[in-house]
C-alpha atoms as one frame of an Amber mdcrd trajectory, in Angstrom:
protein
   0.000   0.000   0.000   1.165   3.554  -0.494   2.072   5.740   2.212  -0.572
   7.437   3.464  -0.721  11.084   5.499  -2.320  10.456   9.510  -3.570  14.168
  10.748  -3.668  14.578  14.045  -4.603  16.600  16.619  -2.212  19.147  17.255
  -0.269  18.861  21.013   1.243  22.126  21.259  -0.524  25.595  21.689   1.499
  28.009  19.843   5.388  29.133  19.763   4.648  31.364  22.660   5.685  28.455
  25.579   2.252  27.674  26.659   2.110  23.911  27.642   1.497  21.133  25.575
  -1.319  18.785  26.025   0.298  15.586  25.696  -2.186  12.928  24.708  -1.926
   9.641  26.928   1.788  10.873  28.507   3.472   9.784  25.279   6.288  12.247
  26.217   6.603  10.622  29.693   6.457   6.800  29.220   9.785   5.482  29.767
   8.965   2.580  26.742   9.164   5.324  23.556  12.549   6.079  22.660  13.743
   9.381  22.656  15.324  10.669  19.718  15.890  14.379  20.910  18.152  14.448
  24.016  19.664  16.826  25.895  22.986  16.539  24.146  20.941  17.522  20.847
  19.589  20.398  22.558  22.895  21.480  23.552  24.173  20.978  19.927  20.935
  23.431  18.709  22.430  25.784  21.104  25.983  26.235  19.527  24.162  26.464
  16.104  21.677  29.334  17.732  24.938  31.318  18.732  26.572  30.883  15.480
  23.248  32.117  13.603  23.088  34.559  15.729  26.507  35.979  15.078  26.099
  35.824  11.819  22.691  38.741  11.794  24.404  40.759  14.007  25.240  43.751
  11.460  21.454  43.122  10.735  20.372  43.104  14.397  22.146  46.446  15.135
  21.270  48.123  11.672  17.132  47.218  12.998  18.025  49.091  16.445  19.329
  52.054  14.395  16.871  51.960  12.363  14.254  52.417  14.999  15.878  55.209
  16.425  15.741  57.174  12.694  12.253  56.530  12.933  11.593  58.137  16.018
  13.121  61.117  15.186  16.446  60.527  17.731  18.974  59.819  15.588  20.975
  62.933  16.819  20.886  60.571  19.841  22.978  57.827  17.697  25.532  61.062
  16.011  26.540  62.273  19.811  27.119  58.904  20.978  30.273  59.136  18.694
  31.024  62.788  20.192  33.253  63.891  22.793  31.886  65.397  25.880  33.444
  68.756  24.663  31.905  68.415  21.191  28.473  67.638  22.709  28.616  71.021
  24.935  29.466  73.080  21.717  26.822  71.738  19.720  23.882  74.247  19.941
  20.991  73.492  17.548  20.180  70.213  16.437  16.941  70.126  14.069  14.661
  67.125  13.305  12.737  67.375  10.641  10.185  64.232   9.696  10.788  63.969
   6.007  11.639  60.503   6.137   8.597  59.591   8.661   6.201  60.856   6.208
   7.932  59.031   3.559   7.154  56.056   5.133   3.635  57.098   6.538   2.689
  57.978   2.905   3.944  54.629   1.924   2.054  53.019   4.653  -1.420  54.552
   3.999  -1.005  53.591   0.318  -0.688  49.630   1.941  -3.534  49.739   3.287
  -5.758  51.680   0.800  -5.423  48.193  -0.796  -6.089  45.600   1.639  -5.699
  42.367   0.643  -8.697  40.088  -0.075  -8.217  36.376  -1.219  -9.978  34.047
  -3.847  -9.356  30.457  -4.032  -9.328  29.119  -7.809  -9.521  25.549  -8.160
  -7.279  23.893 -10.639  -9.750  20.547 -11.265 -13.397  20.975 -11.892 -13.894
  18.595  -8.895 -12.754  20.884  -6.723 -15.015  23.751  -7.891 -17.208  23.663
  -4.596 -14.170  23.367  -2.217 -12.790  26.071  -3.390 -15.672  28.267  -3.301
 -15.791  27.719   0.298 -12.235  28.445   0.988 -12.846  31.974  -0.575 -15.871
  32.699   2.028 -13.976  31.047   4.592 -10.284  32.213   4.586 -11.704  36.020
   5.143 -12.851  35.377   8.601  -9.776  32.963   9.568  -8.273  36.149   8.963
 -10.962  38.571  10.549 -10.464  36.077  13.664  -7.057  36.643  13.506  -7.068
  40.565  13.858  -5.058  39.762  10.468  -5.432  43.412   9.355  -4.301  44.876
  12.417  -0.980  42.410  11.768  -0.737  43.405   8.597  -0.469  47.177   9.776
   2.000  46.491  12.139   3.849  44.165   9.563   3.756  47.057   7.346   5.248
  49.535   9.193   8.309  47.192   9.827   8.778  46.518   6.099   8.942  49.855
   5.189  11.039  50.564   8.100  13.411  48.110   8.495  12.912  46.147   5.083
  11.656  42.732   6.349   8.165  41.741   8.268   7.794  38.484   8.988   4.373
  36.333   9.430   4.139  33.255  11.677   1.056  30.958  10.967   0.623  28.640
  13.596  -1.539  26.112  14.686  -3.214  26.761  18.234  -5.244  23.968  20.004
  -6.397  26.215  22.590  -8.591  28.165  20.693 -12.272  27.723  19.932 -12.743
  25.903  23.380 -10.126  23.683  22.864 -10.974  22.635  18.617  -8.286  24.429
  17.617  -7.751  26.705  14.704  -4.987  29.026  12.490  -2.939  31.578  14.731
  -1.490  34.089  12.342   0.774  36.485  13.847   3.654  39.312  13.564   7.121
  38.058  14.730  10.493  40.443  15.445  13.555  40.107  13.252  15.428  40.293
  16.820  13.438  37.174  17.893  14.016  34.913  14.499  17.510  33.062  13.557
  18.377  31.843  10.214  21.227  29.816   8.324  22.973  32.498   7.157  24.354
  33.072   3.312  20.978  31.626   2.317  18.276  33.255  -0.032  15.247  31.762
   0.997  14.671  31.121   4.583  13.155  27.409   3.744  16.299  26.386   2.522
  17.702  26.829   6.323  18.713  24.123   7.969  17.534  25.350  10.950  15.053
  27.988  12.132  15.154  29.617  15.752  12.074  31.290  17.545  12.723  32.640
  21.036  10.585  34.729  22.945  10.537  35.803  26.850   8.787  34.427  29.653
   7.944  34.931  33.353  10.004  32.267  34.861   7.251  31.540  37.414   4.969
  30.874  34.833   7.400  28.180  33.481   7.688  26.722  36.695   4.016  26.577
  37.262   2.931  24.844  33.569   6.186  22.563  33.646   7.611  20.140  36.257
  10.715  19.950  34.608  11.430  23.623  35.517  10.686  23.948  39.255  14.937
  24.395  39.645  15.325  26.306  36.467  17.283  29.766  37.453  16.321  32.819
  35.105  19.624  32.360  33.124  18.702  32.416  29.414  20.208  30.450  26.984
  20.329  33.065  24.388  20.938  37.184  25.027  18.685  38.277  22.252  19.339
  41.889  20.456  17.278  44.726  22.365  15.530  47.553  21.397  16.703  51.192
  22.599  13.327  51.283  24.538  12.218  55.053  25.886  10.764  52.818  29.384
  13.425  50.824  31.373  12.490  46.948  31.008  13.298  44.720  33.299  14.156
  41.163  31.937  15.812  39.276  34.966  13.279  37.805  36.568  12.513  36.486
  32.819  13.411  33.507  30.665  14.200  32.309  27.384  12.371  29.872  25.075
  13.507  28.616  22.195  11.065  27.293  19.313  13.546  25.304  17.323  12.015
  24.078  13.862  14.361  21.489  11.835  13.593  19.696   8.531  14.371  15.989
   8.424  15.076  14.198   5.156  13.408  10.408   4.787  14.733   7.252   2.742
  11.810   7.145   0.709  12.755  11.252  -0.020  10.100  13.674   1.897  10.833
  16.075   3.818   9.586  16.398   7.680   9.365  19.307   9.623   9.841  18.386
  13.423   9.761  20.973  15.962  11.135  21.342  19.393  10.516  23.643  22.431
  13.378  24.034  25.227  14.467  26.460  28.193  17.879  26.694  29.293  18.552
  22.867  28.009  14.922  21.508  29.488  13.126  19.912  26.442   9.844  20.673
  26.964   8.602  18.985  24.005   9.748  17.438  20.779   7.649  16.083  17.848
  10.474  13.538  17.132   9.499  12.217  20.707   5.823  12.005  19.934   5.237
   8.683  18.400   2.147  10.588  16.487   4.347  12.846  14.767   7.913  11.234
  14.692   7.220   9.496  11.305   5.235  12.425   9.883   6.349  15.347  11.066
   5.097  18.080  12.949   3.482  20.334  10.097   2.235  17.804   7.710   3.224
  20.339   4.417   6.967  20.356   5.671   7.523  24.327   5.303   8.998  26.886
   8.345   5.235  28.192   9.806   6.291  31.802   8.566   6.969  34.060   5.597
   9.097  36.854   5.302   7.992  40.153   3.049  10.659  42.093   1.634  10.938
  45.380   0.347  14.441  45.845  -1.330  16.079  42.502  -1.405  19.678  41.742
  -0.264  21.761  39.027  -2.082  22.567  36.292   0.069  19.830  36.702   3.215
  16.203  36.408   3.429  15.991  40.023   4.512  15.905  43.451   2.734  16.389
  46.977   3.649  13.834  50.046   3.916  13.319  53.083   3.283  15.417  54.573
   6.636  18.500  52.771   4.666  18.206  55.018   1.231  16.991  58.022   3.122
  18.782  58.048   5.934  21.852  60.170   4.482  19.670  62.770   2.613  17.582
  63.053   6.111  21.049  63.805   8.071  21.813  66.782   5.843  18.699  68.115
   5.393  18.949  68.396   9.788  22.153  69.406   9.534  21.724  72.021   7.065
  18.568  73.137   8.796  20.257  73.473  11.908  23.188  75.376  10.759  20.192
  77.781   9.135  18.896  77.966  12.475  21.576  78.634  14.403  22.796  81.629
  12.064  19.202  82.783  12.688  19.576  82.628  16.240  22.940  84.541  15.976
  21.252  87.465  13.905  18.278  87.509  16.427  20.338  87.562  19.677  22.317
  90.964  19.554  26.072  90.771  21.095  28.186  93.623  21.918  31.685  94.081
  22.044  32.864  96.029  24.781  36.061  97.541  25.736  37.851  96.711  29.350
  38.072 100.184  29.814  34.098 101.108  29.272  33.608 100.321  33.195  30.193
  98.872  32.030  27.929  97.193  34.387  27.714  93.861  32.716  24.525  92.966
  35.284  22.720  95.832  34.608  23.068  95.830  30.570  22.268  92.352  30.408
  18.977  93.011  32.585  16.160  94.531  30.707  14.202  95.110  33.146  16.511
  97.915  34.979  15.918 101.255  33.146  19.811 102.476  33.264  23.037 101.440
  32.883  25.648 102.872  34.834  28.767 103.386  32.954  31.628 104.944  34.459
  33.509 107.903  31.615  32.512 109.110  28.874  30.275 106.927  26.095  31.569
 106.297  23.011  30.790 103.757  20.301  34.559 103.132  20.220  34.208 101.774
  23.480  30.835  99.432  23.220  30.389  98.072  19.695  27.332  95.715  17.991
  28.628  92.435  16.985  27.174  92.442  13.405  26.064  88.831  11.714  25.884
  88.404   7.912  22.779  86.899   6.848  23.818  83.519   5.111  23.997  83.970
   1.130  20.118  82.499  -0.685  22.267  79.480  -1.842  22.464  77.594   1.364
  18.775  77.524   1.447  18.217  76.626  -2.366  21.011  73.265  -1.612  19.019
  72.900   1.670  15.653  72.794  -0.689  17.550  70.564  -3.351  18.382  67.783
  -0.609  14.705  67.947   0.593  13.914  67.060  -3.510  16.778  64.456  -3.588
  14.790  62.738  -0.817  11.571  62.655  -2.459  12.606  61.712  -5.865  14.648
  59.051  -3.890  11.811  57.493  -2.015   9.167  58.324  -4.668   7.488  60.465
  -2.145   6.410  63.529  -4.361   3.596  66.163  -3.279   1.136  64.687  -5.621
   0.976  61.367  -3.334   0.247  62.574  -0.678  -2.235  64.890  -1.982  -0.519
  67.952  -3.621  -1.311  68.711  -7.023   0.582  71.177  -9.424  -0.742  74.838
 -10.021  -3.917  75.031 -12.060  -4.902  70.971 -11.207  -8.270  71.148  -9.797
 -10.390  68.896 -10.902 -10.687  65.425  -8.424 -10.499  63.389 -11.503  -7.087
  64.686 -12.936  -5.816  64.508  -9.581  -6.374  61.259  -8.996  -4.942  60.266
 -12.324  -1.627  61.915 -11.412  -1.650  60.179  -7.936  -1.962  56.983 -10.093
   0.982  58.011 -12.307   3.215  58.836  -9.303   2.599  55.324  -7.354   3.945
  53.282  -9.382   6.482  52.200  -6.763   3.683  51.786  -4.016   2.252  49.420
  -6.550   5.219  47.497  -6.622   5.426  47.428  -3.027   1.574  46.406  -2.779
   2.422  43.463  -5.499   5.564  41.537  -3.182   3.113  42.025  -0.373   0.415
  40.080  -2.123   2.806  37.732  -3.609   4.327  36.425   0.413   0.161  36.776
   0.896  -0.652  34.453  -1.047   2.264  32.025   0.528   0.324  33.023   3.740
  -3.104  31.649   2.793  -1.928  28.362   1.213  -0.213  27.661   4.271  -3.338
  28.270   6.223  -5.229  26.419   3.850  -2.517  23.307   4.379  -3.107  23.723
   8.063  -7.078  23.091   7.461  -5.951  20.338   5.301  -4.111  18.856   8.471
  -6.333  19.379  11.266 -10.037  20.726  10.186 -10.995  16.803  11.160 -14.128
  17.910  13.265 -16.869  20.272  11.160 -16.988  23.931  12.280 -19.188  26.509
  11.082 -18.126  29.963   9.294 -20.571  33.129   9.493 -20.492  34.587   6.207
 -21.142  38.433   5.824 -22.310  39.096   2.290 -22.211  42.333   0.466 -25.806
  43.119   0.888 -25.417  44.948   4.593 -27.212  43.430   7.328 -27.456  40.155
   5.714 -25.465  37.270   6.056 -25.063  33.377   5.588 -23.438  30.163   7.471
 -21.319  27.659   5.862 -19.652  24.610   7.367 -16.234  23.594   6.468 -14.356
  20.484   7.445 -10.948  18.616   5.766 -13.088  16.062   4.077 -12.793  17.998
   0.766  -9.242  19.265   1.182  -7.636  15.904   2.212  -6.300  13.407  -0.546
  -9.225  11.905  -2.434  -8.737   8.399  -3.813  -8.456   8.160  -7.782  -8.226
   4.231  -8.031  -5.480   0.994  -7.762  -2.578   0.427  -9.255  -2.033  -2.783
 -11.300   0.023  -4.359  -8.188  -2.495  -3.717  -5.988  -1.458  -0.089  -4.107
  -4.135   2.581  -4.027  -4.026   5.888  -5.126  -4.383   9.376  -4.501  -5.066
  12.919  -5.627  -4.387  15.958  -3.031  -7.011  18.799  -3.781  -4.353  22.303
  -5.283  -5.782  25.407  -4.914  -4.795  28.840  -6.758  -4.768  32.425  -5.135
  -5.563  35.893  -6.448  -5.852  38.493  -4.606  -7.820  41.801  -5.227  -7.729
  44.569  -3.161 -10.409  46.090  -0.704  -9.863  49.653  -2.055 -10.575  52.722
   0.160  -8.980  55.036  -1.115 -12.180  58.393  -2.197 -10.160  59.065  -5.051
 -10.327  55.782  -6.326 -14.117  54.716  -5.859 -14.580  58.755  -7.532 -12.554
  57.067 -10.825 -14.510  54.052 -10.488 -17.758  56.202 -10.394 -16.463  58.491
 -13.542 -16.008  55.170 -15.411 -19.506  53.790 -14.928 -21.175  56.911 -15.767
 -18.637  57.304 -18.822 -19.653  53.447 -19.646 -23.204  54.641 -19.318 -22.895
  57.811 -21.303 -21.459  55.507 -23.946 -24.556  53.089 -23.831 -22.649  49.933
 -22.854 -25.690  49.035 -20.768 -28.045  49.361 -23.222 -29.379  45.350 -24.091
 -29.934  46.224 -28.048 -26.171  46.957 -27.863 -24.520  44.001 -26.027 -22.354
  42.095 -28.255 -20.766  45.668 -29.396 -20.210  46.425 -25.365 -18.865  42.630
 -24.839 -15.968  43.240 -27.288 -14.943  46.516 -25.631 -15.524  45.308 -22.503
 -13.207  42.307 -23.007 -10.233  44.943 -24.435 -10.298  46.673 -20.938  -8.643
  46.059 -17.366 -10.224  47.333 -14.016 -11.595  46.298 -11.145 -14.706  44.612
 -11.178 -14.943  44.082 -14.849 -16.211  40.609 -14.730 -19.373  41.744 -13.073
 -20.494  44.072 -15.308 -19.870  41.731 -18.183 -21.752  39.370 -16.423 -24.427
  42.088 -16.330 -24.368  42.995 -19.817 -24.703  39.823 -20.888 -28.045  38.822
 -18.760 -29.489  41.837 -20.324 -28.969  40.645 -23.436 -30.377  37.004 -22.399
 -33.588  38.905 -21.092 -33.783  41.194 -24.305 -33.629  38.234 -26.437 -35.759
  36.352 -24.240 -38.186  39.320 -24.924 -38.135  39.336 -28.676 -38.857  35.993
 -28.719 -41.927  36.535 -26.835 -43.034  39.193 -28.773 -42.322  37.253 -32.354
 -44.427  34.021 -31.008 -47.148  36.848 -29.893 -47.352  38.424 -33.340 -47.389
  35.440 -34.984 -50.250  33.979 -32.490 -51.956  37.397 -33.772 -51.358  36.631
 -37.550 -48.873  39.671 -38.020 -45.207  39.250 -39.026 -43.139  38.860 -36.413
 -41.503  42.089 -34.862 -38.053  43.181 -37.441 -39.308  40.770 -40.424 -39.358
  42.533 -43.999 -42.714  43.816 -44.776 -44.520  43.329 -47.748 -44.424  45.078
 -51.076 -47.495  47.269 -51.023 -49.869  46.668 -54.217 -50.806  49.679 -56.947
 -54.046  50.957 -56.041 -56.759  50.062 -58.060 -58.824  52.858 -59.963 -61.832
  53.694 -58.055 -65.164  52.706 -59.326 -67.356  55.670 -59.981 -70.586  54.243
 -58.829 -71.329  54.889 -55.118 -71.219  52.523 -52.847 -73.910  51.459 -50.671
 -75.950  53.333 -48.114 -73.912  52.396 -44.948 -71.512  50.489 -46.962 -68.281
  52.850 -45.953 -69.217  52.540 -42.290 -69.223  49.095 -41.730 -65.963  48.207
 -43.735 -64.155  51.000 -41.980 -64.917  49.207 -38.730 -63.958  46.006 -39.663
 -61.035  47.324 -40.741 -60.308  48.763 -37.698 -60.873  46.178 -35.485 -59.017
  43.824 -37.873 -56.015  46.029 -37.090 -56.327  46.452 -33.581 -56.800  43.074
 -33.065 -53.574  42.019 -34.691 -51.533  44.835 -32.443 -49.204  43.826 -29.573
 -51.203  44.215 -25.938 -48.473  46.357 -24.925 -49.219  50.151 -24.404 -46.773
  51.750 -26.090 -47.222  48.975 -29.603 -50.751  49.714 -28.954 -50.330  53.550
 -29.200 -47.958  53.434 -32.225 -50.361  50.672 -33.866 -53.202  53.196 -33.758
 -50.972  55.960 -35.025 -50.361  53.870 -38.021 -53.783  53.083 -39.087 -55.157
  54.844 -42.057 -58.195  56.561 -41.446 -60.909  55.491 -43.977 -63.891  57.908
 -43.052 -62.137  60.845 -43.782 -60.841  60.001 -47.271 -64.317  58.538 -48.328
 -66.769  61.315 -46.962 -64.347  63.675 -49.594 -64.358  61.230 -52.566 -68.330
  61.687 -51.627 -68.773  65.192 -51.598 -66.475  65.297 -54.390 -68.951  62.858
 -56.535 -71.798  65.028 -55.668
């Protein structure tokens, strides 16, 4: 038989050192072998340091970095200055160019939330994915996933790198279990280093500090642990003083295993200060399986500029950090020349006898001065006004930095002289984002990696049915849909000719659209459909025409409007149809068929005709017509427009006989 994939229930809460629930004391009984010892735990150890060492220009660039973005990186200049050098320096300006580079880059994020939709690559699997696409939205709304995607934000743009974790948590839901998607530090993550992509690691570290009391209280093996760590992890310049002695260190150590038959098996292991707490190679459940069934490190990394040879990439405080320090520099230098000019000095001769006290106090209404007073003797201390170029190269640097971070006035809201209209506006603000578009596309790209890994986890562990409330886009109105692994796990396609069974696993595609919010963007999606209006490609009698050009275009939402156009067309033909088997149920030609060729008109008779004769055909006639008109109101209207009135051209031929 072929090997086949056991899902379990998961035994471990999350990677923040909450206690396991080990399922019949599989960890305890002294009959199950244990392959992770504390010599292996030691040996993870050495390799933590060593990764550790090798992110430490990383790990200090992050802690700079942080300062920049506070607006204290004068704090990080003096450090390098000499006491003497630090009283001489006057005026130090902070300006917050590069903060609202990266605030305008922020808001731009989340104008365009993600949103994801499951496409299923079999028509078998049509349904299942439907669901997923209902269903992933409020795994993420449970999650808080958009305030973790803010704060994830901010530290790409920041520092370069932000860096999901998607977990699986047994506590939640009263103990069913479901997806923990969270935020994790660059400080708090270790890596193989020289490597590209952080799956190819041999290793991957997670640490993260606890109350040593608490691990005493959840785990026996710690009642004589001391609060030395294993690991000192990279700190934060914090504003607050935080304590950490009375704290410990635990290490989430994930490590991929290679089989003989050729998978790959991610086991995972959770120690303090060399105490295993748990290890999935120690689980008989897991040790032959692995502890995430889809064999990938539970976390992605999102990158803004990438960096050959690491997983990370720098932000925005790297490229604008030197144009910022100028700019302050500059500005302070203007400053303190202003200062100078503002502040009158004097020079004053020893001999002028002044008294210093009372010249310096305005307040006092004279100045004794002892002699005669003469300008020779006190002079003003004239300063030059600084030349207009220092403040055009102080204005230039300002430019450099938003050309550099593609942070001109029209994205954040500017517009040029003469630009009022909402609509150009917003066109130019399109035009000048093309690298927050870029930045938006990586950041769906690792969210997409995101969502298949939750959908892998539902594969693994959504054993037990659970039901999903599901908001639709009518407001107030909503919908429940139950979702289990049955669909999602592998499906059995048949046997072999030696007998072994086979199977298909269910593969899902991603796209994600964005949840716009942006005013200026719903006002250009208004302007289109009343420019598609204006246009007439809603109009039913001109559908196929509006199908072509609709098919030729590319915005949002244009699947639903062709899906519009074309049941309009379905009803308008639907309608013609009824009206041709109507007119032909009424003995007229059906409604757009060629009419017939009228005949000459005979030559009129000259007798008379009958007394009453004209009366009685006329209303035949009549009624013959109206009879074979459409029962609609306007058809009946036009009908009795069209029908030639035979009373009036008779009672002339009449008087015309007599």
């Amino acid at each position: 038989m072929a090997d086949k994939i056991f899902y379990g229930r998961e035994d471990e809460q999350s990677i923040m050192g909450e206690q396991p629930e080990l399922e019949g004391g599989a960890m305890d009984n002294p009959m199950v072998q244990k392959v992770i010892t504390e010599d292996d735990i030691a040996e993870a150890t050495q390799i933590l340091q060593r990764y550790k060492s090798g992110k430490a220009n990383l790990e200090n660039r992050v802690v700079e970095d942080e300062k920049w973005y506070k607006l204290q990186h004068w704090d990080l200049i003096n450090a390098t200055k000499t006491e003497e050098q630090k009283e001489r320096a006057n005026v130090q300006s902070t300006s917050a160019w590069m903060f609202n580079t990266i605030a305008n880059k922020h808001a731009d994020a989340m104008d365009n939330y993600p949103e994801p939709v499951v496409l299923p690559r079999e028509a078998s699997d049509e349904e299942s994915a439907k669901t997923l696409s209902q269903v992933l939205p409020v795994v993420m709304e449970y999650n808080d996933f958009q305030e973790t995607y803010d704060l994830n934000t901010w530290e790409k743009l920041k520092h370069g790198t932000a860096v999901y974790g998607i977990f699986w948590d047994s506590q939640k839901m009263n103990g069913l279990g479901d997806i923990n998607i969270t935020e994790l530090d660059m400080l708090n993550i270790f890596w193989e280093p020289g490597i590209n992509d952080i799956q190819k690691s041999r290793n991957l570290f997670i640490v993260d500090i606890m109350d040593t009391d608490i691990l005493k209280s959840q785990y026996p093996e710690c009642k004589d642990m001391t609060s030395n760590g294993v690991i000192n992890v990279t700190k934060y310049l914090y504003d607050e003083n935080i304590d950490t002695n009375d704290k410990s260190m635990v290490v989430d150590w994930y490590y991929k295993r290679r089989t003989q038959d050729g998978r790959t098996l991610l086991h995972y292991c959770k120690y303090v200060n060399n105490i295993i707490l748990y290890a999935s190679e120690n689980d008989p459940k897991y040790r032959d399986v692995g502890y995430y069934a889809h064999g990938e490190y539970p976390v992605v990394f999102d990158r803004l500029f990438p960096e050959k040879g690491m997983p990370t990439g720098f932000g925005f405080i790297s490229i604008t950090r030197n144009p910022q320090l100028y700019i302050d520099k500059l500005s302070s230098n203007i400053l303190e020349s202003s200062i100078m000019a503002t502040k009158k000095r004097y020079f004053a001769s020893t001999a002028a006898n002044i008294n210093i006290q009372q010249f310096l106090d305005w307040t006092d209404p004279i100045v004794e001065v002892e002699g005669p007073i003469d300008p020779s003797r006190l002079q003003e201390i004239v300063v030059q006004p600084l030349p207009a170029i220092y403040e055009n190269i102080l204005q230039q640097k300002i430019e450099e930095m938003k050309e550099t971070a593609s942070n001109r006035d029209v994205t954040s809201g500017g517009s040029a002289s003469g630009i009022t209209a909402a609509s150009a506006i917003a066109a130019l603000q399109e035009a000048g984002n093309k690298q927050s578009r870029d930045i938006i596309s990586a950041s769906y790209r690792n969210f997409t990696k995101t969502c298949k890994l939750c959908i892998e986890l539902m594969r693994q562990f959504y054993d037990e049915p659970r039901t999903f409330r599901i908001t639709n886009q009518v407001p107030g109105m909503y919908s429940f849909v139950q979702m289990s692994n049955a669909s999602l796990a592998p499906q059995p396609t048949g046997f072999l000719p030696n007998g072994e069974e086979t199977y298909r696993v269910p593969i899902f595609d991603l796209k994600i659209k964005a949840q716009k919010k942006n005013p200026f963007s719903r006002m250009e999606e208004n302007e289109r459909a009343k420019e598609l209006y204006a246009m007439g490609f809603f109009s039913p009698e001109r559908a196929q025409e509006s199908l072509i050009a609709l098919e030729m275009m590319d915005f949002e939402g244009k699947d639903k409007i062709i899906e519009q156009v074309q049941q309009g067309q379905t009803l308008l033909n639907l309608l013609n149809q009824a009206m041709a088997t109507m007119s032909m149920m009424a003995g007229q030609p059906p409604m757009g068929a060629p009419e017939p060729e009228a005949e000459e008109p005979q030559p009129q008779q000259a007798s008379a005709p009958p007394s009453g004769g004209t009366g009685v055909t006329n209303k035949a006639t009549a009624g013959v017509m109206e009879s074979r008109a459409p029962k609609l109101p306007y058809a009946q209207r036009l009908a009795k427009r069209s029908t030639p009135d035979m009373n009036t051209g008779n009672s002339a031929n009449t008087g015309a006989r007599g």
